[in-house]
DSSP file (Angstrom, degrees, kcal/mol; ACC not computed):
  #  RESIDUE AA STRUCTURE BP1 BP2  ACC     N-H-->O    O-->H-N    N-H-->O    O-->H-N    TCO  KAPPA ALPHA  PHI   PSI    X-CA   Y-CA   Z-CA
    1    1 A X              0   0    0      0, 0.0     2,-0.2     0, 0.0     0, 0.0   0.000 360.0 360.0 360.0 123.3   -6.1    1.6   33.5
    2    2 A X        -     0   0    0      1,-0.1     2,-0.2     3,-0.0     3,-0.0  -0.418 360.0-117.7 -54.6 136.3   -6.2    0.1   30.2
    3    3 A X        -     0   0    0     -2,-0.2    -1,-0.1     1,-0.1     0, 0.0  -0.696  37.0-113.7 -63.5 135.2   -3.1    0.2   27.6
    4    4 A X        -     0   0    0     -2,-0.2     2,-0.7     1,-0.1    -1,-0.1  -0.326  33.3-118.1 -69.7 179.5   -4.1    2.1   24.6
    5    5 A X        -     0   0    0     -3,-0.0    28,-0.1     3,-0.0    -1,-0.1  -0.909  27.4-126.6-106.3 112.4   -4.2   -0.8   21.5
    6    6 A X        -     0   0    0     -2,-0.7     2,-0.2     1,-0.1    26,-0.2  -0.408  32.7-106.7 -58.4 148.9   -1.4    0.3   18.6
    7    7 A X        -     0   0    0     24,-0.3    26,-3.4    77,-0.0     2,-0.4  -0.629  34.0-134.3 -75.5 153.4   -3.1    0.4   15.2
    8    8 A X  E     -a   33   0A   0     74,-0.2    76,-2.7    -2,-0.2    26,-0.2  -0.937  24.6-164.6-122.9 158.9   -2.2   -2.5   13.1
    9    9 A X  E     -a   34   0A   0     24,-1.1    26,-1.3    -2,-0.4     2,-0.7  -0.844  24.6-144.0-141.3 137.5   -1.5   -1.8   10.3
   10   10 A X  E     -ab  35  86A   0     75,-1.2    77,-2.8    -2,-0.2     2,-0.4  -0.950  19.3-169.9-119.5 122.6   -1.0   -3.6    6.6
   11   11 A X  E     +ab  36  87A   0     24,-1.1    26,-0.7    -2,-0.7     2,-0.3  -0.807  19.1 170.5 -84.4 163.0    1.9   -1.9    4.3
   12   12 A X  E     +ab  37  88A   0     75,-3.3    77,-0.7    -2,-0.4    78,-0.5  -0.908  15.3 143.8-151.3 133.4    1.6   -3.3    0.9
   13   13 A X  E     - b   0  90A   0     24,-2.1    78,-0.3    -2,-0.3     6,-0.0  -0.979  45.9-110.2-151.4 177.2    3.3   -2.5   -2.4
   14   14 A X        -     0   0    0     76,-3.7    25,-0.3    -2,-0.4    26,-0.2   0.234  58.3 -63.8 -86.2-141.6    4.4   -4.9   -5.4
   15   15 A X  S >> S+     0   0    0     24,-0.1     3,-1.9    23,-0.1     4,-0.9  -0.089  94.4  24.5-102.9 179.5    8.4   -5.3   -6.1
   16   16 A X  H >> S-     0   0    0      1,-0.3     3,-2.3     2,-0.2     4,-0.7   0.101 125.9  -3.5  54.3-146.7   11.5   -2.9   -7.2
   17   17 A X  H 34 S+     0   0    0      1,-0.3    -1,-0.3     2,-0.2     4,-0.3   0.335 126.4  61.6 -77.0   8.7   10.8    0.7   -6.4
   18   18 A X  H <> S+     0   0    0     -3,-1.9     4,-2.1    -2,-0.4     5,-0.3   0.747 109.3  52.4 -86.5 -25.1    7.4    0.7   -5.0
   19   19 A X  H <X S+     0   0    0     -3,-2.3     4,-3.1    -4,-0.9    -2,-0.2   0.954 104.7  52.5 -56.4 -50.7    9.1   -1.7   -2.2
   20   20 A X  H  < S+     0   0    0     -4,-0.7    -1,-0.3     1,-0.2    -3,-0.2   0.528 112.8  47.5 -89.6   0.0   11.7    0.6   -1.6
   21   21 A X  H  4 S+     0   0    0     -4,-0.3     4,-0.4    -3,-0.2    -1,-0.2   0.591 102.0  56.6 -55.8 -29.7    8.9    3.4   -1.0
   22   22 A X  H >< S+     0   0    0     -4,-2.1     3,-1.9     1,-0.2    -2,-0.2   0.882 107.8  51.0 -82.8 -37.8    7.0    1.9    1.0
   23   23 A X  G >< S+     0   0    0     -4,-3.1     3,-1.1    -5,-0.3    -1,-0.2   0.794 102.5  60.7 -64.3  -2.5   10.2    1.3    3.4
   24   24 A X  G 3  S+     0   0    0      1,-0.2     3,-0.3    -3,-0.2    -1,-0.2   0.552 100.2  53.7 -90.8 -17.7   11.2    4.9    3.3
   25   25 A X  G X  S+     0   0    0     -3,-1.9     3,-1.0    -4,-0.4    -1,-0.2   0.177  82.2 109.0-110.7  23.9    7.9    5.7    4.8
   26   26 A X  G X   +     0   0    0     -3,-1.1     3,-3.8     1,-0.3    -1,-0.2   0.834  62.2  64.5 -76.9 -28.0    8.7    3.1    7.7
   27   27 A X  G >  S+     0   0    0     -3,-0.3     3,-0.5     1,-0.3    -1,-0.3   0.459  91.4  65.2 -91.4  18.8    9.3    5.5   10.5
   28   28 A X  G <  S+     0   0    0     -3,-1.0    -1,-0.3     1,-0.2    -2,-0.2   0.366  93.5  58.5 -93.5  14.4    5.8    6.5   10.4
   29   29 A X  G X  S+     0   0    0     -3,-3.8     3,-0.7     1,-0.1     5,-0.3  -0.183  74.6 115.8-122.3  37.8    4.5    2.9   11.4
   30   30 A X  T <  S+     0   0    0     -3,-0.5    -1,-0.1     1,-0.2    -2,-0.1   0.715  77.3  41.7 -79.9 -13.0    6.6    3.0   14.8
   31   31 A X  T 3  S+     0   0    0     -3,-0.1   -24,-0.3    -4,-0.1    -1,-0.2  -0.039 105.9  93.4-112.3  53.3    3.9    3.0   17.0
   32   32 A X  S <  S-     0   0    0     -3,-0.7     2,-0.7   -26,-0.2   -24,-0.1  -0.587  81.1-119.5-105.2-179.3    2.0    0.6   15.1
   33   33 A X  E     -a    8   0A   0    -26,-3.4   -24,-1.1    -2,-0.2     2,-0.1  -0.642  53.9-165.1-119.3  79.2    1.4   -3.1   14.9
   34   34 A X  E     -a    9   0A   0     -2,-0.7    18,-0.7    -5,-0.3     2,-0.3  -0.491  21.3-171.3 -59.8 133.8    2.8   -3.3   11.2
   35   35 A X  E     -ac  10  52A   0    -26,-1.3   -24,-1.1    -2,-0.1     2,-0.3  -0.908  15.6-146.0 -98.8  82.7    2.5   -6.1    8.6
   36   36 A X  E     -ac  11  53A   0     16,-1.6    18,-1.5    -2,-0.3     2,-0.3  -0.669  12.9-168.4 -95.3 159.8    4.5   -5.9    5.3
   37   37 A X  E     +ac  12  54A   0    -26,-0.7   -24,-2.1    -2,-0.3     2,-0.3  -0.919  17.8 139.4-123.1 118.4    3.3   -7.1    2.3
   38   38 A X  E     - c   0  55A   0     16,-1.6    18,-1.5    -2,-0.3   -24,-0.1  -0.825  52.0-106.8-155.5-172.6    5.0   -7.7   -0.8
   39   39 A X  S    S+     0   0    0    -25,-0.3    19,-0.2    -2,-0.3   -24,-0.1   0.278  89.0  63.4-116.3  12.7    5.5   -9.8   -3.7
   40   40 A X    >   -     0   0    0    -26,-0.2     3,-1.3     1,-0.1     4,-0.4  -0.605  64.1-144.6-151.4  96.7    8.9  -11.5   -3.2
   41   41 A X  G >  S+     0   0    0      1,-0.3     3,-1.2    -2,-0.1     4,-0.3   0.538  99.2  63.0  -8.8 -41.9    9.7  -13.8   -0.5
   42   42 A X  G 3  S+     0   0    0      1,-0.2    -1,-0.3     2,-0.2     0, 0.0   0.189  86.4  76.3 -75.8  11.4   13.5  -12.5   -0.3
   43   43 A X  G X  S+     0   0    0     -3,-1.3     3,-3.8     1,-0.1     4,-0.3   0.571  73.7  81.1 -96.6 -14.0   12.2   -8.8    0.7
   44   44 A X  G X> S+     0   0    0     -3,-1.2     3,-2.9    -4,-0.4     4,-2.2   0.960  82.1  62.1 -72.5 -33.8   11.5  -10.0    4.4
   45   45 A X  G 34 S+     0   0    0      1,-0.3    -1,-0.3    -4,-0.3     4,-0.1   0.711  96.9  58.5 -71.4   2.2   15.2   -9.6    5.2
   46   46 A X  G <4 S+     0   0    0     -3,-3.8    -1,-0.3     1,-0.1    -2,-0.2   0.415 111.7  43.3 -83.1   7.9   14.6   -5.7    4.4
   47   47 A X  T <4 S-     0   0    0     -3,-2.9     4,-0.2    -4,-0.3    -2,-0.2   0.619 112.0-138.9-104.7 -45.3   12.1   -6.0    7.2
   48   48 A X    ><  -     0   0    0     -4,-2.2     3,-2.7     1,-0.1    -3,-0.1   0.685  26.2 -62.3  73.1 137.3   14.2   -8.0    9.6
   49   49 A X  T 3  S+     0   0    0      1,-0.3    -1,-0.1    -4,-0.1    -4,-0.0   0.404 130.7  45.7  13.1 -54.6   13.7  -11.1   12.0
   50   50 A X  T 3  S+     0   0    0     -3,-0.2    -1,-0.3     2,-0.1    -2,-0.1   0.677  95.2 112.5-103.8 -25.0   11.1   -9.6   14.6
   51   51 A X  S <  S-     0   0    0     -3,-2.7     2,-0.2    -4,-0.2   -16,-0.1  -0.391  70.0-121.9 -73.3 133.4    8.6   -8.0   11.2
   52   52 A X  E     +c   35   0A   0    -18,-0.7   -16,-1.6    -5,-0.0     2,-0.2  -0.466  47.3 175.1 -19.5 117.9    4.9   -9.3   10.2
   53   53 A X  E     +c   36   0A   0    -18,-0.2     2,-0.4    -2,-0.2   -16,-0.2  -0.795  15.7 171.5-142.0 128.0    5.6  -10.2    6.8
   54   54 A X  E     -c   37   0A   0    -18,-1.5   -16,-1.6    -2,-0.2     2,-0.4  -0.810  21.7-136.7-110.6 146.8    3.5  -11.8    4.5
   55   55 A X  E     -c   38   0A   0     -2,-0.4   -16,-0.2   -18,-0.2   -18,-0.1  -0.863  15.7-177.7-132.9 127.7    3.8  -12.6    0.7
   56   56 A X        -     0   0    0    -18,-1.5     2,-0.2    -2,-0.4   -18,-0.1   0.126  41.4 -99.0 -83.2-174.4    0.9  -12.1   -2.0
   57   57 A X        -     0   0    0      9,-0.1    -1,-0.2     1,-0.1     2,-0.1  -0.588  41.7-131.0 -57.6 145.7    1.4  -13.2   -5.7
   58   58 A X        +     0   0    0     -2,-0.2     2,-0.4   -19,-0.2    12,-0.3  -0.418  32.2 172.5-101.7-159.5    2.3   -9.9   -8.0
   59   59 A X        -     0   0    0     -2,-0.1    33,-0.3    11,-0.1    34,-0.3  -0.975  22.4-152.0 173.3 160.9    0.5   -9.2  -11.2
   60   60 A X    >   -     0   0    0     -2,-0.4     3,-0.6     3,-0.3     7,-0.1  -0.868  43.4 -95.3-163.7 177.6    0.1   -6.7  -13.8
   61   61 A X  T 3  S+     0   0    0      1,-0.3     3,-0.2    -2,-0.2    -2,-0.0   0.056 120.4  68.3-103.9  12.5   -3.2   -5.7  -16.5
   62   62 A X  T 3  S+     0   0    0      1,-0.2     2,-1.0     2,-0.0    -1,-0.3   0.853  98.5  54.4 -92.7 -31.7   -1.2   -8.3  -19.3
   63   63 A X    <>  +     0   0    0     -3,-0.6     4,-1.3     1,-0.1     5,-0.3  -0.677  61.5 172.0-101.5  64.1   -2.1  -11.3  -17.0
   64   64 A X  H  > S+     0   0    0     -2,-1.0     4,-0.6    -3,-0.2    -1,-0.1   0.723  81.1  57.9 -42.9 -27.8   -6.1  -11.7  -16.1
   65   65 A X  H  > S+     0   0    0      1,-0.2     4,-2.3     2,-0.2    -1,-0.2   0.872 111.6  34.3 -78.1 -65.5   -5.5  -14.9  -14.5
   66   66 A X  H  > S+     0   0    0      1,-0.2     4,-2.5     2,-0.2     5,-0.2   0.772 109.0  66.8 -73.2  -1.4   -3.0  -13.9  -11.7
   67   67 A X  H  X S+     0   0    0     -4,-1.3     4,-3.2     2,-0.2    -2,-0.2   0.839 102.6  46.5 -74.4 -42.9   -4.6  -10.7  -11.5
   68   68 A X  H  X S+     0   0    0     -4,-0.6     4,-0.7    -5,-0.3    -2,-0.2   0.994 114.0  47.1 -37.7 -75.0   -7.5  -12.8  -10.1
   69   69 A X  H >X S+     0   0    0     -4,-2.3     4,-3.2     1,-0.2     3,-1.7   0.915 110.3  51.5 -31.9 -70.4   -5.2  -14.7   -7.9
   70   70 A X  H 3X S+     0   0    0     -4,-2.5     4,-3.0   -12,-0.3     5,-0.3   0.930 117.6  40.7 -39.4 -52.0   -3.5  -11.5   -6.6
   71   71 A X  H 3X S+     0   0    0     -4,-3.2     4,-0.7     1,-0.2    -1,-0.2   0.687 116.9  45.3 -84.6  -0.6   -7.1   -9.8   -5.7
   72   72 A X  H <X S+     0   0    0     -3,-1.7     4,-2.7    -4,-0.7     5,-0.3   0.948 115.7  45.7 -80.1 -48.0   -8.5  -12.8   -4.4
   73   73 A X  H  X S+     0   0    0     -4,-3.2     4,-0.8     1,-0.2    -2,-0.2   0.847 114.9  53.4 -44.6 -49.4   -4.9  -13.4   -2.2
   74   74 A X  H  X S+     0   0    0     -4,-3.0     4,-0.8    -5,-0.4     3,-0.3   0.942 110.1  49.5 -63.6 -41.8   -5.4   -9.2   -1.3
   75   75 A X  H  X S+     0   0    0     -4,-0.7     4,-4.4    -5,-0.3     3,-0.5   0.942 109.6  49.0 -57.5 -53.0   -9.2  -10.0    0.0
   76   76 A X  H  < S+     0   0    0     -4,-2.7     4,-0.3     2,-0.3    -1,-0.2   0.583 109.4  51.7 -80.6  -0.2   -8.4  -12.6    2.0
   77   77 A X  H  < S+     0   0    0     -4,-0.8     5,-0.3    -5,-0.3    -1,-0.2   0.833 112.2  40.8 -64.5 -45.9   -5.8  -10.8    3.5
   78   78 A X  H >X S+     0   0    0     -4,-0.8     4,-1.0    -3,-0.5     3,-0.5   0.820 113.8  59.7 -93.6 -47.0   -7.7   -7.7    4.5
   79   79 A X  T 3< S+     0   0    0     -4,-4.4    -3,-0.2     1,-0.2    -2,-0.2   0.968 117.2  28.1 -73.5 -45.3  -10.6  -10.3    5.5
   80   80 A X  T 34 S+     0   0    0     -5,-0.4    -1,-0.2    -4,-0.3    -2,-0.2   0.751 123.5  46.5-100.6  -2.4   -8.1  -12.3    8.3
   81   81 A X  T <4 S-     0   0    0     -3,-0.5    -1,-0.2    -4,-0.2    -3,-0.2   0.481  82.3-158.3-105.4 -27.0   -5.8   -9.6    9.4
   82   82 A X     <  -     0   0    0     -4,-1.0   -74,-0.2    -5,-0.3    -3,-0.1   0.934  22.6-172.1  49.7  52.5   -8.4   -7.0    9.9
   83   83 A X        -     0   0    0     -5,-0.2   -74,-0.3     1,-0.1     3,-0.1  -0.111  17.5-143.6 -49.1 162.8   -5.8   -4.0    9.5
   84   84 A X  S    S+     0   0    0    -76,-2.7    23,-0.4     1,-0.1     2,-0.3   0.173  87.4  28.3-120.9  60.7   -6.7   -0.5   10.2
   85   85 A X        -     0   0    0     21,-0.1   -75,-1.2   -77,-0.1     2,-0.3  -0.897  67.2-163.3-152.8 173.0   -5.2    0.9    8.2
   86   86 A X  E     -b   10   0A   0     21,-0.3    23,-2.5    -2,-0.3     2,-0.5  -0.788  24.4-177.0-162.0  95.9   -4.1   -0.6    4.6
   87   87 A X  E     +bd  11 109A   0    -77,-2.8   -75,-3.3    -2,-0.3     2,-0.4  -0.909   4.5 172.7-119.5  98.2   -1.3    1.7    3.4
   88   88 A X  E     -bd  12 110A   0     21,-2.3    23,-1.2    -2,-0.5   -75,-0.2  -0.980  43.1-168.0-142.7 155.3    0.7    1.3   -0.5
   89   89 A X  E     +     0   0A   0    -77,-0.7    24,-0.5    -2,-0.4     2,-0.1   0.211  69.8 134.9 -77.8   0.0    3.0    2.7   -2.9
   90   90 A X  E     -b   13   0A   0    -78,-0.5   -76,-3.7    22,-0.1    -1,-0.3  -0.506  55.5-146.5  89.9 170.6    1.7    0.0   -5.6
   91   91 A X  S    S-     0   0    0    -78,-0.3    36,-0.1    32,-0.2   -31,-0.1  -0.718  78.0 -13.1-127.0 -32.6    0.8   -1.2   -7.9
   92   92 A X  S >>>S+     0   0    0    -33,-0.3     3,-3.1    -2,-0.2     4,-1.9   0.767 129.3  49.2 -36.7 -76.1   -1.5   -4.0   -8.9
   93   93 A X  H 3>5S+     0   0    0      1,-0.4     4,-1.4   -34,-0.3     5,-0.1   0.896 114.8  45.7 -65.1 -31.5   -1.6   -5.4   -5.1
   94   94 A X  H 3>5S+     0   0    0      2,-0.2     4,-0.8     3,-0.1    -1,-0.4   0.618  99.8  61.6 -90.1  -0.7   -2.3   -2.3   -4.0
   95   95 A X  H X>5S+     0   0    0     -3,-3.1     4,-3.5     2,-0.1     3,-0.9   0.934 111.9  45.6 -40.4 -69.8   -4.9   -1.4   -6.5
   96   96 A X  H 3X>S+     0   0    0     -4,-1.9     4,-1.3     1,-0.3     5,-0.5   0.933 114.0  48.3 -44.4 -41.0   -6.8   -4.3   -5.0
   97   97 A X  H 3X<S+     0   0    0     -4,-1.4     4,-1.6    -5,-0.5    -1,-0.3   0.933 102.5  59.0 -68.3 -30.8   -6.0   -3.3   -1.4
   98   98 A X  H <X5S+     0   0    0     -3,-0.9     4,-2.9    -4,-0.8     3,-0.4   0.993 116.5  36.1 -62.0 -68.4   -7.0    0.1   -2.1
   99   99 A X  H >X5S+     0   0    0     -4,-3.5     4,-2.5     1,-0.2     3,-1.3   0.955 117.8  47.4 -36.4 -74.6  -10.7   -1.6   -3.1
  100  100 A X  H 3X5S+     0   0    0     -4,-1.3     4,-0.7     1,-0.3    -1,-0.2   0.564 113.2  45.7 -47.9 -28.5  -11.0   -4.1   -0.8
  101  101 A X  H 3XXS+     0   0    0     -4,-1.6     5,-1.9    -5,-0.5     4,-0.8   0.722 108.6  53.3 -71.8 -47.8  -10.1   -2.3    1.9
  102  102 A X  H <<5S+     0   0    0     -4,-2.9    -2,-0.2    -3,-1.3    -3,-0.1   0.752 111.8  47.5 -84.1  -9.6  -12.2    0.6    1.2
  103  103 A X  H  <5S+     0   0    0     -4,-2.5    -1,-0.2     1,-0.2    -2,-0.2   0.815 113.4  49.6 -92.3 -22.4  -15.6   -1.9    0.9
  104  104 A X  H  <5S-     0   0    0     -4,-0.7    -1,-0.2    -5,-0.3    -2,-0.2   0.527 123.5-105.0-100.6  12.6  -14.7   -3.7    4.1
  105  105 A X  T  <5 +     0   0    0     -4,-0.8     2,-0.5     1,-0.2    -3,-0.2   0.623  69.1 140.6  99.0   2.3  -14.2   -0.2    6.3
  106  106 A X      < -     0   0    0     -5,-1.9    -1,-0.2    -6,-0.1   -21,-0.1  -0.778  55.5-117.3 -99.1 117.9  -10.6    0.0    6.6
  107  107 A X        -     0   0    0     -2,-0.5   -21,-0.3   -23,-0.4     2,-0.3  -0.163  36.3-164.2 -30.8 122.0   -9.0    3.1    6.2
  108  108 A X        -     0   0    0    -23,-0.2    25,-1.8    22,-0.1     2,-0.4  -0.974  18.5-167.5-143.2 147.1   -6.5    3.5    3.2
  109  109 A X  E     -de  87 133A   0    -23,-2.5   -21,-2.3    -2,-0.3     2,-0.7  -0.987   7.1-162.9-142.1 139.2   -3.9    5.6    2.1
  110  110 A X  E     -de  88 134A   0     23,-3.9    25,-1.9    -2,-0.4     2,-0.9  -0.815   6.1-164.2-116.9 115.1   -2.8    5.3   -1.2
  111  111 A X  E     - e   0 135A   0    -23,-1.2    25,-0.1    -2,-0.7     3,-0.1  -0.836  19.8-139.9 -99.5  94.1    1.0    7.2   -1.9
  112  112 A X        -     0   0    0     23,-1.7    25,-0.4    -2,-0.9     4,-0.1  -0.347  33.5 -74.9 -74.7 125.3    1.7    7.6   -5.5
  113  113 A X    >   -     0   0    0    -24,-0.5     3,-0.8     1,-0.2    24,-0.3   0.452  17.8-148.7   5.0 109.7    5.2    7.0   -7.1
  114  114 A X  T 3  S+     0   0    0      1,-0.2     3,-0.2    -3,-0.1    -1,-0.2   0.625  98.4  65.8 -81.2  11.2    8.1    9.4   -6.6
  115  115 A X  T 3  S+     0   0    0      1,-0.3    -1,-0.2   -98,-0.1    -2,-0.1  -0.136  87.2  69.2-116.4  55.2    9.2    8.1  -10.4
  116  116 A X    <   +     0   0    0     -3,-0.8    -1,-0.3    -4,-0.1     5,-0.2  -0.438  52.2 149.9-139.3  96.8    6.3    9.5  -12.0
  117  117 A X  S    S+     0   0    0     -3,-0.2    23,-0.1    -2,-0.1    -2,-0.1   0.824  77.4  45.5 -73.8 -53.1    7.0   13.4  -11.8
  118  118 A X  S    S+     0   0    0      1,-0.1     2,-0.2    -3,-0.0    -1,-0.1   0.820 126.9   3.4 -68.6 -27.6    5.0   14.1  -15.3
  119  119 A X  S    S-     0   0    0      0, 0.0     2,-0.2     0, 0.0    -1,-0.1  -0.870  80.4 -94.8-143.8 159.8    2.0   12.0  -14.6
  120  120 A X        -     0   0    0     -2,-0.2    -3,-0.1    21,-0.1    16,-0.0  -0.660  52.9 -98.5 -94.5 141.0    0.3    9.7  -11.8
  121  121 A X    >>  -     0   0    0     -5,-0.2     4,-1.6    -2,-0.2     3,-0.8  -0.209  34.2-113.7 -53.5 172.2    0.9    6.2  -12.1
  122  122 A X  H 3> S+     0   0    0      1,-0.3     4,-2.8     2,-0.1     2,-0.3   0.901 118.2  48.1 -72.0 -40.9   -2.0    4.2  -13.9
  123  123 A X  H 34 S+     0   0    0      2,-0.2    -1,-0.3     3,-0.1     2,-0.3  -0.104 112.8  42.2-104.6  55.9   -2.8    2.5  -10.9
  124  124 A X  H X4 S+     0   0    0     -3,-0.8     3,-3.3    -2,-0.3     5,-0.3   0.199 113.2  53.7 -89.4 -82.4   -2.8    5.5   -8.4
  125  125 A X  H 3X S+     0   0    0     -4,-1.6     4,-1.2    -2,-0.3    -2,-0.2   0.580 123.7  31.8 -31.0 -53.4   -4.8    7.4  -11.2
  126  126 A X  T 3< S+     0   0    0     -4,-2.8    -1,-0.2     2,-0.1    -3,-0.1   0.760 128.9  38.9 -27.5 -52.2   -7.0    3.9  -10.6
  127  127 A X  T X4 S+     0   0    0     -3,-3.3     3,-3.7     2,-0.2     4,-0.3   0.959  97.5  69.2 -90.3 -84.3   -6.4    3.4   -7.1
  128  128 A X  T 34 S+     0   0    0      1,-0.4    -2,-0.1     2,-0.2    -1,-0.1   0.500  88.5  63.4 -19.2 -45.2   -6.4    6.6   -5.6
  129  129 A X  T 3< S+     0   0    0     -4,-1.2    -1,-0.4    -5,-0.3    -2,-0.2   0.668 109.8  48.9 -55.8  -6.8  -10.5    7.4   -6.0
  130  130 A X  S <  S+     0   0    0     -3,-3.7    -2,-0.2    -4,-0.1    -1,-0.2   0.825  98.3  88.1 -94.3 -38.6  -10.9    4.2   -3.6
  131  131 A X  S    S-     0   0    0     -4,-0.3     3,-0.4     1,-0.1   -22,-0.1  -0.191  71.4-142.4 -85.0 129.2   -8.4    5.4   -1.2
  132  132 A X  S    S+     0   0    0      1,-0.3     2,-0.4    -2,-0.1   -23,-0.2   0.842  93.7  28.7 -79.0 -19.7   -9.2    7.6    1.7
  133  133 A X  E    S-e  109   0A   0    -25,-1.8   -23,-3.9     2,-0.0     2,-0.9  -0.870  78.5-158.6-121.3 110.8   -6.2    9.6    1.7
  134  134 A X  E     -e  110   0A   0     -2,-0.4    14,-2.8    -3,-0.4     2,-0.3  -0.720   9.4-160.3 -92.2 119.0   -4.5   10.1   -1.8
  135  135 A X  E     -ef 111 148A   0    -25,-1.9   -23,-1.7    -2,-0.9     2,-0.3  -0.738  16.9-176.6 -91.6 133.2   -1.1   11.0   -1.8
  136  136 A X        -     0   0    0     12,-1.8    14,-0.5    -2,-0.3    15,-0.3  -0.942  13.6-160.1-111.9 150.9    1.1   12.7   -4.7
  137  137 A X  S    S+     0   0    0    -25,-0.4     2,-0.5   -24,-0.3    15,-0.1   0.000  77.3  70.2-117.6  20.5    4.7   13.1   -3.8
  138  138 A X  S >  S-     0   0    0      1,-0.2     3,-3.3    10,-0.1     4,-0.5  -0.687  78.0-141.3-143.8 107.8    5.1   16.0   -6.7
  139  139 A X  T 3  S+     0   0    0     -2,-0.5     3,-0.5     1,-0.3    -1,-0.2   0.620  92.1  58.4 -28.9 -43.4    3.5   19.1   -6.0
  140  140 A X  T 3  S+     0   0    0      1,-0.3    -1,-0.3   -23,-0.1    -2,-0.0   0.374 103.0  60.5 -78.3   2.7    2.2   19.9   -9.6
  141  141 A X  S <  S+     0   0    0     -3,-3.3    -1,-0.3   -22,-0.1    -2,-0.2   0.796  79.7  97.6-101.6 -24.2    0.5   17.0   -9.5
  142  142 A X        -     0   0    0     -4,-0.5     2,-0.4    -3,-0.5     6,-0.2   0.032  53.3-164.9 -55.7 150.1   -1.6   17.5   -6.6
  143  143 A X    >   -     0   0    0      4,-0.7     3,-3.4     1,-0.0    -1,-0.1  -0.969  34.6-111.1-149.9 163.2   -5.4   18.6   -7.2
  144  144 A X  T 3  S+     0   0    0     -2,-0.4     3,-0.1     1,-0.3     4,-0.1   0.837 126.0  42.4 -69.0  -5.8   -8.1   20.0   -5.1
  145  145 A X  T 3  S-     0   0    0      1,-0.6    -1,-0.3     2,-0.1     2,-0.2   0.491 126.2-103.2 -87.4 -15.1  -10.0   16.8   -5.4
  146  146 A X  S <  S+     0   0    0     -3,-3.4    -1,-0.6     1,-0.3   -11,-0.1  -0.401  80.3 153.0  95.6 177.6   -6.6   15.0   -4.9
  147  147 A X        -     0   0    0    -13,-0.3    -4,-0.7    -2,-0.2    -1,-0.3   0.475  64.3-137.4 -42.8 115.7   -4.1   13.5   -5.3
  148  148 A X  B     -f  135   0A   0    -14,-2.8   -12,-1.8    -6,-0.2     2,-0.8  -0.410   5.4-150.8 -19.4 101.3   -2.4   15.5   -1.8
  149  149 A X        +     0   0    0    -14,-0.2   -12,-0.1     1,-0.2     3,-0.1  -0.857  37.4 150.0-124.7 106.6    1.0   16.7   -2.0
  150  150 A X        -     0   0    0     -2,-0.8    -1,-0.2     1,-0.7     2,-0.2   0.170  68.6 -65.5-108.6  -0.5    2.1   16.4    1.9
  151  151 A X        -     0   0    0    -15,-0.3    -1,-0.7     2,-0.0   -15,-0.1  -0.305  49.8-100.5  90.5 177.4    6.5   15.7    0.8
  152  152 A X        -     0   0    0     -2,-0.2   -15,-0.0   -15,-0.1   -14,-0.0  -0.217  11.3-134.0-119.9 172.4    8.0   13.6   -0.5
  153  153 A X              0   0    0     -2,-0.1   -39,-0.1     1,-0.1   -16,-0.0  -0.099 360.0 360.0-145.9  68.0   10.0   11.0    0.7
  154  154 A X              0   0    0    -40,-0.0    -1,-0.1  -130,-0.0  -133,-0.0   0.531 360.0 360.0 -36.9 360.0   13.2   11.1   -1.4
């Protein structure tokens, strides 16, 4: 009898509160083979000892030049970890992940800010068509095309 194979799985977000979303949504990667992904070397101890953690460059739409870097850094990521599934809060690196992921076959889920209640972030509104499940975590935002409003995770 074979063991079944966990899915492995890439989180990813940028820094400051998309980090601390994407950890709120950790106990849904416990029977997975998890990898987080972030943008500041000092995050891994929110991860702890035994955690995959890898770290990209961040970026933002003032800076074309790391923006490069970051999406090149995000390709070759999804190209040598071969996730399947590629799961972020935001926002730049997970724009990219959101693409890249969805052109090489990997299964994405893209989980929009709980600190934009009036509006979707620019990069969900962005992200989210690439993503194979789009998440809103505020009900009035949701639409029948997506974004999804499945909770929250306050």
């Amino acid at each position: 009898m074979t063991a079944k194979r966990k899915p492995k799985v890439i989180a990813l977000s940028s820094g400051g509160g998309h980090w601390v979303q994407l950890l709120r949504l950790r106990p849904a990667f416990v029977d997975s083979d998890v990898t987080f992904v972030t943008v500041r070397p000092g995050y891994k101890a929110d991860v702890g000892e035994g955690a995959r953690f890898r770290v990209i460059p961040d970026a933002n739409r003032s800076s074309k030049v790391r923006l490069a870097i970051t999406a090149f850094r995000v390709f070759w990521l999804l190209l040598t970890e071969r996730p399947d599934v590629v799961i972020s809060t935001g926002a730049a690196p997970g724009y990219f992940a959101m693409r890249f992921g969805r052109m090489l076959g990997i299964r994405t889920i893209w989980v929009d800010s709980i600190a934009n209640a009036e509006e979707l972030s620019l990069s969900g509104q962005r992200a989210g068509k690439h993503a194979s499940l789009w998440l809103t975590q505020w009900p009035h935002l949701a639409g029948e095309s997506g974004p999804y409003y499945k909770g929250n995770v306050l």
